[in-house]
C-alpha positions in Angstrom: -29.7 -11.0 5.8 -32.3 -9.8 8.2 -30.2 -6.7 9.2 -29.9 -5.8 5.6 -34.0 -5.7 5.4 -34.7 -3.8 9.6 -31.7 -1.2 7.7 -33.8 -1.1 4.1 -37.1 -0.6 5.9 -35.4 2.5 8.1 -34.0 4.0 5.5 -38.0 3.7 3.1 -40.0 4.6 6.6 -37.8 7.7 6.8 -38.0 8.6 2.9 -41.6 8.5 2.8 -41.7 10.0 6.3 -45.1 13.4 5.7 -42.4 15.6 6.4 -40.0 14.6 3.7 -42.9 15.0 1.3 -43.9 19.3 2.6 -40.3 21.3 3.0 -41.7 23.8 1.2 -42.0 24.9 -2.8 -38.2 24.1 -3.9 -38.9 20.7 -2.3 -42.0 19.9 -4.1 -40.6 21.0 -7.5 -37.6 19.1 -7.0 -39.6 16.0 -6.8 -41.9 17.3 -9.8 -38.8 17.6 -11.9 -37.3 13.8 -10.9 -40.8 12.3 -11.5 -40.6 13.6 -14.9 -36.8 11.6 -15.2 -38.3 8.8 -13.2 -37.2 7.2 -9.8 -33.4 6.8 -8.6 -32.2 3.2 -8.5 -30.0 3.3 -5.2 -28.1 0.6 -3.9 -27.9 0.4 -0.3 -25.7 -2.3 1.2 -25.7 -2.6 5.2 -23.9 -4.5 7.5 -24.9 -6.1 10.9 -25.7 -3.6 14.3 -23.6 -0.5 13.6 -24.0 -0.5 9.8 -28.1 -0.4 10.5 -27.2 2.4 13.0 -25.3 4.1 10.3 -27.3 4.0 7.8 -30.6 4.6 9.6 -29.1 8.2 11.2 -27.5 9.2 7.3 -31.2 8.9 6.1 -32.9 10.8 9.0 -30.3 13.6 9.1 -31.5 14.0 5.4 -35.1 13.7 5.6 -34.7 16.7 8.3 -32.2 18.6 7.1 -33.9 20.3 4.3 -32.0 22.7 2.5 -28.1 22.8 2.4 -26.9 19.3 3.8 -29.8 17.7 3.8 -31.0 14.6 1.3 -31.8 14.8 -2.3 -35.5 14.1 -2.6 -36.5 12.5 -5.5 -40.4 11.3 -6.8 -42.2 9.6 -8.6 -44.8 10.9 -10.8 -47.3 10.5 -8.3 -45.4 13.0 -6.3 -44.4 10.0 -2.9 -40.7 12.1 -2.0 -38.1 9.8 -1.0 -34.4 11.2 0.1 -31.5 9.7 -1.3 -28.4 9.7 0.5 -24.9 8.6 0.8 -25.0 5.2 2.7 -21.4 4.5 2.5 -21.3 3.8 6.4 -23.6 1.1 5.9 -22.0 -1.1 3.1 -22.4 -5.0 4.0 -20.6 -8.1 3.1 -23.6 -10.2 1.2 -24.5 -9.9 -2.4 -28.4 -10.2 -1.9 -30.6 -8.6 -4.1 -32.1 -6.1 -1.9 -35.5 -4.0 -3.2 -34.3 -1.0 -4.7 -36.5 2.3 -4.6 -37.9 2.0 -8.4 -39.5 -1.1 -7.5 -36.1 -3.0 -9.1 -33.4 -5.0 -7.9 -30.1 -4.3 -7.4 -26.9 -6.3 -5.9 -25.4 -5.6 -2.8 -22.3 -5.8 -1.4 -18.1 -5.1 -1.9 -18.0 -5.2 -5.3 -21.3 -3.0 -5.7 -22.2 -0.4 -2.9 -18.4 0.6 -2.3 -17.9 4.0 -2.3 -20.9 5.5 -3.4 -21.1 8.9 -3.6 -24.7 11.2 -4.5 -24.1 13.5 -7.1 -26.0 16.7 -7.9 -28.9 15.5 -10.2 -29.7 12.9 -6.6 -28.3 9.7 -8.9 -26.0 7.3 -6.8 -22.9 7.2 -8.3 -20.0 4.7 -7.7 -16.9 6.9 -6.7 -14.3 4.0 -5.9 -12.4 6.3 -8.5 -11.9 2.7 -10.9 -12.9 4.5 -14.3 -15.3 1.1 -14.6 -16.5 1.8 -11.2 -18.0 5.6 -13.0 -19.7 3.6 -16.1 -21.5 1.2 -13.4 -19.6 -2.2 -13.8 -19.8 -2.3 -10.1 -20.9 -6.5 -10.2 -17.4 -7.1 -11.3 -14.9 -8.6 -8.7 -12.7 -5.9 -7.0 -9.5 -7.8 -7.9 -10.6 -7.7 -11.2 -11.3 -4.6 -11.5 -7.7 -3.6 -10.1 -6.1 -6.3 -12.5 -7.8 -4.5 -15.6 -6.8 -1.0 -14.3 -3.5 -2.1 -13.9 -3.4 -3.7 -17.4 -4.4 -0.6 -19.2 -1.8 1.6 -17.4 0.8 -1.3 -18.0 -0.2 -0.5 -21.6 -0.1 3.0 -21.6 3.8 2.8 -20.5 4.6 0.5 -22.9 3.5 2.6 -25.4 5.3 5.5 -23.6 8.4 3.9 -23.5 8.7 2.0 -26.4 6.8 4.4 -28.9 7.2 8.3 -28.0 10.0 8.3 -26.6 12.2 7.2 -29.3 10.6 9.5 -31.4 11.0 12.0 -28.7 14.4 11.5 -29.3 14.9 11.6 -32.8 13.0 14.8 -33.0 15.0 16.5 -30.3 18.4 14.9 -32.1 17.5 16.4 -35.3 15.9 20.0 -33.7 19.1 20.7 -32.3 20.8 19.8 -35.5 22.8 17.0 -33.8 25.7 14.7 -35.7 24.2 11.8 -37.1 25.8 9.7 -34.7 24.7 11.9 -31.7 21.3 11.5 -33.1 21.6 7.9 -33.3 22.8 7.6 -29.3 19.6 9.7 -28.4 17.2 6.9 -30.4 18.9 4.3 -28.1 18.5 6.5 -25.1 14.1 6.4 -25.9 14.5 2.7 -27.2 15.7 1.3 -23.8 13.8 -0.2 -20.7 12.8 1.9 -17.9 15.3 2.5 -15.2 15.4 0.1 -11.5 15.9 2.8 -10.1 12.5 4.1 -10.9 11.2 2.1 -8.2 13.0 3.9 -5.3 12.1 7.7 -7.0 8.5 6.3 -6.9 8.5 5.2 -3.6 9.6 8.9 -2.3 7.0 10.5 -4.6 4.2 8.9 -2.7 3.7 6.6 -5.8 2.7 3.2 -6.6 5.5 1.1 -5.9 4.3 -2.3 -6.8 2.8 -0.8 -10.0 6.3 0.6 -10.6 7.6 -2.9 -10.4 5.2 -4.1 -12.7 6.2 -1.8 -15.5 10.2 -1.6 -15.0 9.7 -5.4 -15.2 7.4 -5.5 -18.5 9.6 -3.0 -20.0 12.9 -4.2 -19.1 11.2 -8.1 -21.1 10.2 -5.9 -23.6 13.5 -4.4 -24.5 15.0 -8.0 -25.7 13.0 -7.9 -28.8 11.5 -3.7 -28.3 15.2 -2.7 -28.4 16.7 -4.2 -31.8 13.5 -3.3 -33.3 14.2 0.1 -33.1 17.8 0.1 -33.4 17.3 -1.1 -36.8 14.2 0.5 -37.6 15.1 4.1 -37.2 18.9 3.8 -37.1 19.7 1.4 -39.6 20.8 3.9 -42.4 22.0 6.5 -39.9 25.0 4.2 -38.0 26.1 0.3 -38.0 23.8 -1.3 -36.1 24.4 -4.9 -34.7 20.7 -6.2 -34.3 21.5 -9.4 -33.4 24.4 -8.2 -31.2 21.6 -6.3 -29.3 19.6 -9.2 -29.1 22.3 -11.4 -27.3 23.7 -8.6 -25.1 20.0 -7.7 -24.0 19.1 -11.9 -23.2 22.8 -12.1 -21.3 22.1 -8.5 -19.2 18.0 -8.4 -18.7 17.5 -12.0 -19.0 20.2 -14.0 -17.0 19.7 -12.0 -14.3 16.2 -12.8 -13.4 16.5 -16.5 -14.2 19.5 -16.4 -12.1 18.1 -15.0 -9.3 14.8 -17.3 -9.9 16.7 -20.2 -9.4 18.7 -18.9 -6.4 15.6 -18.3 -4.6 14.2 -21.8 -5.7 17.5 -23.7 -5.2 19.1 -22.1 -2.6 16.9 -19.8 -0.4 19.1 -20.0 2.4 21.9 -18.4 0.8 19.3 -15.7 -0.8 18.5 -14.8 2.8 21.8 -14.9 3.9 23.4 -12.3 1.4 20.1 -10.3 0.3 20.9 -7.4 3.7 24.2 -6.4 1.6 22.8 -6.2 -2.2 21.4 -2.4 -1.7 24.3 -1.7 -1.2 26.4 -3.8 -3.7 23.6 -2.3 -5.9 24.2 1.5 -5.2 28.2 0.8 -5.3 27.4 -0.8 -9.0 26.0 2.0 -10.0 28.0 4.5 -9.1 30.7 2.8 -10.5 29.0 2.4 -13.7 28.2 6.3 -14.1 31.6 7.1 -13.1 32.9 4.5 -15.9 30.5 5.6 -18.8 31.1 9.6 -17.9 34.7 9.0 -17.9 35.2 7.1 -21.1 33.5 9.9 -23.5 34.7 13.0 -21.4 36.0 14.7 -24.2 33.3 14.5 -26.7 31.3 15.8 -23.4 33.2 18.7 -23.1 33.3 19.7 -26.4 29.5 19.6 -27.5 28.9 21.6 -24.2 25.0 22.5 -23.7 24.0 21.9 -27.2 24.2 17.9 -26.0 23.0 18.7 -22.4 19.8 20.1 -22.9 18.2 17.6 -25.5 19.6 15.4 -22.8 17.7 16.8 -20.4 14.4 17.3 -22.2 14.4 13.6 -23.2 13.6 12.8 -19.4 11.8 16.1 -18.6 9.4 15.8 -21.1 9.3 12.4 -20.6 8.1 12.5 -17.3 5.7 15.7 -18.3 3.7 13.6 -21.0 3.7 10.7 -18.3 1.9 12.4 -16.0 -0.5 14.4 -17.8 -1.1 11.9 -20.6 -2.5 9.6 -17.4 -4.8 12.6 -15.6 -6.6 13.1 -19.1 -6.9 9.6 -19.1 -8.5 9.0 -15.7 -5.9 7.8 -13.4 -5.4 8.0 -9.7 -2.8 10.7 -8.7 -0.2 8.0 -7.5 -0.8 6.5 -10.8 0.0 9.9 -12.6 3.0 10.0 -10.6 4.2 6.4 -10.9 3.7 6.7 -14.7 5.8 10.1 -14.9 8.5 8.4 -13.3 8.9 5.7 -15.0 8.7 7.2 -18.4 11.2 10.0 -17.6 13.8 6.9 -16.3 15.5 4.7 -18.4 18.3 2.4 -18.0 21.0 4.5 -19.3 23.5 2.7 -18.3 22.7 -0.5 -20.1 22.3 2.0 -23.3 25.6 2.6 -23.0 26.8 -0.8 -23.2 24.8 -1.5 -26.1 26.0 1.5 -28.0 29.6 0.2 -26.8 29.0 -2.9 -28.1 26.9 -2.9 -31.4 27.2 0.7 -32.0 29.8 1.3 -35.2 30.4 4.9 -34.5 32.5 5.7 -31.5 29.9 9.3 -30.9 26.8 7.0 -30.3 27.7 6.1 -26.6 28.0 9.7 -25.8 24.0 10.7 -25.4 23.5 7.5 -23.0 26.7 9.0 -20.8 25.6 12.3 -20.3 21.6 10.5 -19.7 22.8 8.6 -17.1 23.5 12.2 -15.0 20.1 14.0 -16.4 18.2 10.7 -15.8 19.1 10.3 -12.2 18.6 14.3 -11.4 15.3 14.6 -13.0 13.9 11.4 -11.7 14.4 12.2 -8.2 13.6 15.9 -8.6 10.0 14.5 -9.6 10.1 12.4 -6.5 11.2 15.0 -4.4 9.0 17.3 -5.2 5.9 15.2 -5.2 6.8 14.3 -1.8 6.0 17.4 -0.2 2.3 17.5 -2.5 -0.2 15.6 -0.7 -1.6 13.1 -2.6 -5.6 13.5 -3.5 -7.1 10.7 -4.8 -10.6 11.4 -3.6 -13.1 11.1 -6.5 -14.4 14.3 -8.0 -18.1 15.0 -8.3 -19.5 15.1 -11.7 -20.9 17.9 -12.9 -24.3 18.8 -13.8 
């Protein structure tokens, strides 16, 4: 507490240091014009010894540094300057209510001071890069913050996944003037869960990987009710659909395996540790087998649509992952968001479209879009990750303009 107040004094004995008050015309009308607005609120948050330090050299480099690099001066109507600057060094672990500059009070601390930046008009401005953070909800824990972040883009794929991209589709299917039952396999392509492998294409795009977690696993719950939904919403009169035949096949595929494995790890953890150094591997043999099976059964129908069948195929997942992307940069997002969110949109879990169409499907042509998907879905995916991995990732906050 007491180095928070020897670091608040520094920083006001600097600001209302004679010299801060005289550098000249520019100066003096600057302070003028931000009387007229009235004073800045600034949080300052300081920690012990080199935090004081910190903060105390920021402030003095910006009371003498007059024009370009140094402090914003701001006033009061009486014309007192005082130079606001970027404290960041300084941020402390107390939330204490420490005197701010308008006479106010503001709280201090982790969840208030971090990662303040000073924008142009010499208002402190929170630049953690949290959309919340921008509107001032900085009294908010950080790990609430994160969790309400991660909700809304959570959201936002849902609604990807489950809502344009059937549609996406369906419009696609009918542009290209596709048979009805080729129109109906590119429906089931959109109206299944994202793809596991998502999680590895994100990881080599310098993405979120945990986040990509998150939403393969929400999607992949939602497609046991998402899934028949659709099916017999859009494709009902188009091809015999099996709704509840999608229903069971997606509990016994999406479902089994994750109580399975729940109660393996609860049960028997032993034998989880035990065999879990071979299942990458069991996993990649899996599904190489299962492309090789799906391509192979429908080779023929392949062959004879030729690229009238490829590229709605392949624009399914492109501009999939395109919307994704920018969709979340108009939004706000991070950059590893953006690309997290492109990824997993563009990937879906062809393979288990396939089965379903196999299944529950009535006409033999609707298994063919989720065969040739399982070849565009793996190539564009990890084009997108390849790519991005040779892009540096900037997820510094922008200044806000004027």
């Amino acid at each position: 507490g007491g180095a928070h107040h020897v670091a608040l004094a520094a920083v006001l004995d600097v600001a209302r240091a004679p010299g801060a008050e005289d550098r000249g015309g520019a100066s003096r009308s600057a302070s003028r014009d931000h009387g007229r607005r009235g004073a800045a609120a600034v949080r300052v948050g300081v920690g012990p010894a080199a935090g004081v330090a910190a903060t105390a050299r920021a402030v003095r480099r910006g009371a003498s540094g007059g024009g370009a690099g140094g402090g914003h001066v701001a006033g009061r109507g009486g014309g007192e300057g005082r130079v606001v600057r970027d404290v960041q060094q300084g941020v402390g672990p107390a939330d204490e209510p420490v005197p701010a500059l308008d006479g106010g009070h503001e709280p201090v601390g982790p969840a208030a001071a971090a990662g303040f930046r000073v924008a142009d008009d010499g208002v402190l401005h929170g630049g953690s890069g949290d959309p919340d953070a921008e509107h001032g909800d900085h009294d908010d824990p950080p790990g609430l913050r994160a969790g309400r972040v991660q909700a809304r883009v959570g959201l936002v794929n849902f609604a990807l996944c489950y809502g344009f991209m059937p549609l996406l589709g369906l419009a696609l299917g009918k542009a290209f003037r596709l048979e009805p039952a080729i129109v109906a396999g590119m429906v089931l392509v959109g109206s299944i869960n994202g793809g596991q492998a998502s999680n590895l294409c994100t990881y080599i795009a310098r993405g979120n990987v945990a986040l990509s977690v998150l939403m393969t696993t929400a999607t992949t719950i939602g497609a046991i009710f998402m899934t028949p939904f659709l099916c017999q919403r859009y494709l009902g009169a188009v091809v015999p659909v099996d709704a509840l035949g999608i229903v069971i096949s997606t509990l016994q595929v999406v479902l089994g395996p994750i109580v399975l494995g729940m109660a393996l790890n609860l049960g028997a953890p032993r034998l989880v540790a035990a065999v879990k150094p071979v299942t990458p591997l069991v996993g990649v043999v899996s599904t190489c087998l299962l492309v090789a099976s799906s391509v192979g059964q429908v080779a023929g129908p392949i062959k004879q649509a030729g690229l009238a069948l490829q590229i709605p195929i392949f624009l399914i997942h492109f501009l999939g992952g395109v919307l994704g992307y920018w969709l979340s940069r108009l939004i706000g997002f991070e950059e590893t968001t953006c690309r997290t969110m492109a990824i997993e949109t563009s990937m879906k879990s062809s393979a288990f479209g396939f089965l379903l169409a196999k299944l529950h499907f009535g006409e033999f042509l609707a298994r063919v879009p989720s065969a040739v998907s399982v070849v565009w879905m793996a190539l564009v995916g990890s084009s997108l990750a390849v790519a991005w991995r040779f892009i540096p990732v900037d997820d510094q906050p922008k200044p806000k303009p004027q």
